[in-house]
C-alpha positions in Angstrom: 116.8 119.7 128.2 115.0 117.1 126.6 117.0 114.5 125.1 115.8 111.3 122.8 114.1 107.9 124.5 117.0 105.1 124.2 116.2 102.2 122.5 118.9 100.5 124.3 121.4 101.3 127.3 124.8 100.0 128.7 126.4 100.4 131.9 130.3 100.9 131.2 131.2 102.5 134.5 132.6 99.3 135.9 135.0 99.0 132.3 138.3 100.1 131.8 139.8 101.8 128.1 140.1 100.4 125.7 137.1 98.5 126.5 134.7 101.3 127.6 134.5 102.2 123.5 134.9 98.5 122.5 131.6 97.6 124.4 130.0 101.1 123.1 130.7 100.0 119.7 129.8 96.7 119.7 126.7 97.4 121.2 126.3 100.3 118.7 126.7 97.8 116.0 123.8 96.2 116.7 121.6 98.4 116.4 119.7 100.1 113.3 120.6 103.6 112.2 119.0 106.2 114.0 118.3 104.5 117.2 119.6 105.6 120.2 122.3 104.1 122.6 122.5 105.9 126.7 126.0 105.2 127.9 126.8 104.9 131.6 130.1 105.6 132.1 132.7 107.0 134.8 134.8 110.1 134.8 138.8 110.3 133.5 139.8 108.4 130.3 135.8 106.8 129.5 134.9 110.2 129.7 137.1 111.9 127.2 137.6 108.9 124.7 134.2 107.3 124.1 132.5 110.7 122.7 135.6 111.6 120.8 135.7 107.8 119.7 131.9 107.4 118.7 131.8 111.1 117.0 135.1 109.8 114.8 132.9 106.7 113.8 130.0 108.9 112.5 127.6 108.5 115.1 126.4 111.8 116.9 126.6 112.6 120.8 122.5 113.8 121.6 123.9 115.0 125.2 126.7 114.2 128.0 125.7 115.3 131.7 126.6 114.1 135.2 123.9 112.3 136.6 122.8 114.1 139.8 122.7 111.8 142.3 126.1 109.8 141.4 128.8 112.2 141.3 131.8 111.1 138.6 129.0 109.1 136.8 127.9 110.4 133.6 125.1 109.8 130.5 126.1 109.7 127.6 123.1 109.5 124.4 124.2 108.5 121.4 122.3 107.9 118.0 123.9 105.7 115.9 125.1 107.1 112.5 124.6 105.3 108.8 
């Protein structure tokens, strides 16, 4: 499946909630609508509140897959809302 070229990316696997979606967000508000934001982040909590989180905001989830070759570490493309 392609998915949209990010104009920037972040690397949240290392982060803990709340500040896996405080980084995404931040990030997120520095960019211009429309562009597009690749999350890396780790399975458990990251991985079922930053999607909900940035879809609550208005921004839209493009895809959210397991990268192959790093089991429990996942992409997440976002494009930043209006």
């Amino acid at each position: 499946m392609a998915t949209a070229t990010p104009d920037q990316k972040i690397d949240i696997t290392t982060d803990v909630c709340p500040m896996t979606f405080v980084r995404t967000r931040l990030k997120l508000e520095t960019m211009t609508p429309g562009q597009v934001l690749e999350v890396t982040l780790g399975a458990g909590e990251p991985l079922k509140n930053v999607p909900r989180s940035v879809t609550e905001m208005g921004d839209e989830v493009i895809e959210l897959v397991e990268i192959a070759d790093t089991p429990g570490t996942y992409r997440l493309t976002i494009r930043k809302g209006s």
